[in-house]
C-alpha positions in Angstrom: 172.3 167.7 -5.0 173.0 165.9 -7.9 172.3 161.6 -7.1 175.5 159.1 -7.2 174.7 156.0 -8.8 176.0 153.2 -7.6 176.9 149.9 -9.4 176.5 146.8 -7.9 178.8 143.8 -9.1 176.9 140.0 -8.8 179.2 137.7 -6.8 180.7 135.1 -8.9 179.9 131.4 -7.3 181.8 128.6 -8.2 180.0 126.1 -9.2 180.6 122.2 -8.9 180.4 121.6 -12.6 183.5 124.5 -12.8 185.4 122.4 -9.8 185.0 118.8 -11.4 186.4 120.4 -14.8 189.4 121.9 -13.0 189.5 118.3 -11.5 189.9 116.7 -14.9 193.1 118.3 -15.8 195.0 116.5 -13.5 197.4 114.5 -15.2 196.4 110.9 -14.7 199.5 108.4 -16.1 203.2 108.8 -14.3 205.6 110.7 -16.5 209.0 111.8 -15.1 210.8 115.1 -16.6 213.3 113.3 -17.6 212.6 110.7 -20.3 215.7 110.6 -21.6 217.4 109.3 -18.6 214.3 106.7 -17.9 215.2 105.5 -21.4 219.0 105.0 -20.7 218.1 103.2 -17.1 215.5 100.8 -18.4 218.6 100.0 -21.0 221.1 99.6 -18.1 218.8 97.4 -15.9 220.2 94.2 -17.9 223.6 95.2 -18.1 223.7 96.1 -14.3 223.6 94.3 -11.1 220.4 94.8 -9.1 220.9 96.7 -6.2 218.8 96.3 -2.9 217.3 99.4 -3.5 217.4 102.8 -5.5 218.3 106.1 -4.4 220.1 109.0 -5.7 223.9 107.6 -4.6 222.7 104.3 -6.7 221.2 106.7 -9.4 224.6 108.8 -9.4 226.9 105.5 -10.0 224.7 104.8 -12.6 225.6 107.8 -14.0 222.4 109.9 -13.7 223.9 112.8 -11.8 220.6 115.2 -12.2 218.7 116.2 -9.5 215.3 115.7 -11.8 216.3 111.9 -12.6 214.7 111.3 -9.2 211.6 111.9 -10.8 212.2 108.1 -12.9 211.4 106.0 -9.7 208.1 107.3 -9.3 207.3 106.2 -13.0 209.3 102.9 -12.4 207.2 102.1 -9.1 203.7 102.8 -11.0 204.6 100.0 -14.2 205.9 97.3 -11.0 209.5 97.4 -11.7 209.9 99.0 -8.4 207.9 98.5 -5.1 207.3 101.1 -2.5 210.1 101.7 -0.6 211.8 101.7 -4.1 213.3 98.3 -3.9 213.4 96.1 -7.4 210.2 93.6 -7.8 209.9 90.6 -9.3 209.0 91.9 -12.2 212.0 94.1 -12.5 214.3 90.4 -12.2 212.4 88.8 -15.3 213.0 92.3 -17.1 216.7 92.0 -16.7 216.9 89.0 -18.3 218.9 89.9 -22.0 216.7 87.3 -23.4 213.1 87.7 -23.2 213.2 90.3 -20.3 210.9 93.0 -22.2 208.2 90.4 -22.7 207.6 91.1 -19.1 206.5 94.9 -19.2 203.7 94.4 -21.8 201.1 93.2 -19.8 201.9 95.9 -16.7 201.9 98.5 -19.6 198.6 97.2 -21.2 197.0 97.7 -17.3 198.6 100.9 -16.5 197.6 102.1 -20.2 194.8 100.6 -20.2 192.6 103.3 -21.6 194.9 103.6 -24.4 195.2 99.9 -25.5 191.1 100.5 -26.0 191.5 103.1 -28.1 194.4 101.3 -30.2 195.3 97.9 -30.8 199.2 99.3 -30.9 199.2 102.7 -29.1 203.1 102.8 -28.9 203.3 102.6 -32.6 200.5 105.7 -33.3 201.5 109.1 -34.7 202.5 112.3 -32.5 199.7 114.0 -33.0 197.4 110.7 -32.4 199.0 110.1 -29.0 199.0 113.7 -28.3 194.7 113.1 -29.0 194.6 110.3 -26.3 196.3 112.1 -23.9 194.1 114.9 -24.3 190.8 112.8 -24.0 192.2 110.2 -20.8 194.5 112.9 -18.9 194.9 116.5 -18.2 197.4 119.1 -17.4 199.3 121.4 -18.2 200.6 121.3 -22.2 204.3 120.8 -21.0 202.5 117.9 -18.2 201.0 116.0 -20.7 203.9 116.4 -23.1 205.9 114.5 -20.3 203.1 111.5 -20.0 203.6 111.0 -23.6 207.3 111.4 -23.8 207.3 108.7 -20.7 204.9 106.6 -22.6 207.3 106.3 -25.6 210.1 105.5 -23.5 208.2 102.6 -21.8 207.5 101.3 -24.6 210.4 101.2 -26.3 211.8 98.7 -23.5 208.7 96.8 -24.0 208.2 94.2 -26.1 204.1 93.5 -27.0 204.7 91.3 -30.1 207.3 88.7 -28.1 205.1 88.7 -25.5 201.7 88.1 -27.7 203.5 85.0 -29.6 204.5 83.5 -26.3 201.2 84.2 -24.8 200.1 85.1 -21.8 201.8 83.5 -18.6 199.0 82.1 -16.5 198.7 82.6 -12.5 200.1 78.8 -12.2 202.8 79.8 -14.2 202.0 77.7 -16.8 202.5 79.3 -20.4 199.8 78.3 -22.8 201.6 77.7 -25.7 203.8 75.3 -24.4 201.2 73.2 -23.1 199.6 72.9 -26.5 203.0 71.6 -27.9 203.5 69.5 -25.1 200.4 67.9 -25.9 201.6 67.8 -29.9 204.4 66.1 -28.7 202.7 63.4 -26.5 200.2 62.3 -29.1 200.3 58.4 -29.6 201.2 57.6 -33.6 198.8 55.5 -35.1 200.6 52.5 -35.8 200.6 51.7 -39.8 201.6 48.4 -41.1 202.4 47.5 -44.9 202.4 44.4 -46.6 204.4 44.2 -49.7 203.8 41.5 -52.1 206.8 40.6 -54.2 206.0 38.3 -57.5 209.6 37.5 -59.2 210.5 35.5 -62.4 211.3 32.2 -62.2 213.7 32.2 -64.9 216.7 34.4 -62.7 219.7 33.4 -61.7 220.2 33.5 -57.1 222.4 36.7 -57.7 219.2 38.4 -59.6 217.3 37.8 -57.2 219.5 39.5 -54.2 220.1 42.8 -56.2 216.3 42.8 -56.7 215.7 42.8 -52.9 218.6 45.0 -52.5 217.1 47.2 -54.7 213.6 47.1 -52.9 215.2 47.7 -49.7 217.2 50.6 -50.7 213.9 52.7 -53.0 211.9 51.8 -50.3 212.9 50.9 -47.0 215.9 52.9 -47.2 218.2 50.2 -46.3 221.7 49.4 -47.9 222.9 45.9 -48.6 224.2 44.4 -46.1 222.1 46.7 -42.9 220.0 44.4 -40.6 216.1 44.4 -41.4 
């Protein structure tokens, strides 16, 4: 009786290492699948009225009539423009302002970026394929995930303005700005007080009317006076 060998397959165990990769793919910034509309919205905020809170009836009469431009409040709540119950923060009323307003997102962007902005002094300004590097390296998921997180990057950013908000400076947690203070203090400096004593030898041998156009003249090259101004 001819013997029937028998294979035996090893069970394959999952190991932690194999979980905690898995684990790292997860996406880790907010992205919406939608960037264009997050784009147009973070345009309309200043031109709009601000509404109590957001919804897709508010969304709709803003004209974003697509189911998937839901998926822009989550990304809007994660930066602070919105809180949790998707009503507008503080920060989203100093971002509607037409002047200045952008100033406001850079330093909510440089947090929520934050591994980013220590890679790159300017990450909104790197190349595709650069960006496409430090997504790679900081978050995971899928190809058409991550493509998302930087596509909602760039639209952030494009409504964000790092430079004004670098040569304002910083807003302190009194609310005082920096850089005014120094020019306040510019301002407030005491003049040193300079006196000047001017030693005039004239000719004896001139007539009185000589003599006046001579001090006219001296008042006019250098005191900037015109005949007949008080001293």
């Amino acid at each position: 009786m001819a013997s029937k060998k028998i294979s035996m397959t090893k069970p394959t165990v999952k190991s932690a290492g194999a979980t905690k990769q898995r684990a790292d793919t997860d996406p880790v910034f907010p992205y919406t699948n939608k960037p264009g509309s997050l784009r147009r919205f973070l345009q309309e905020v200043p031109k709009r009225p601000k509404p109590a809170k957001f919804d897709k009836n508010v969304l709709k009469s803003w004209g974003f009539t697509d189911t998937n431009d839901m998926s822009i409040l989550r990304v809007l709540k994660a930066v602070g423009l919105l809180g949790s119950s998707n009503e507008p923060t503080s920060l989203y009323t100093q971002f509607m302002s037409m002047n200045g307003g952008a100033a406001h997102l850079a330093k909510p962007m440089r947090e929520l970026y934050a591994p980013l902005f220590t890679a790159s002094h300017t990450p909104y300004k790197e190349s595709s394929e650069t960006l496409k590097n430090l997504f790679n390296i900081h978050s995971g998921g899928s190809p058409k995930t991550l493509e998302f997180q930087i596509q909602t990057f760039k639209a952030l950013a494009e409504s964000t303005s790092f430079e004004q908000a670098a040569i304002s400076g910083e807003v302190s947690a009194n609310g005082i700005n920096s850089s005014t203070v120094s020019v306040t203090n510019t301002q407030i400096e005491t003049p040193v007080p300079v006196h000047i004593n001017l030693h005039i030898h004239l000719p004896d041998n001139k007539t009185r009317r000589d003599y006046e156009a001579i001090i006219e003249d001296i008042g006019r090259y250098i005191f900037g006076k015109n005949s007949g101004e008080s001293n």
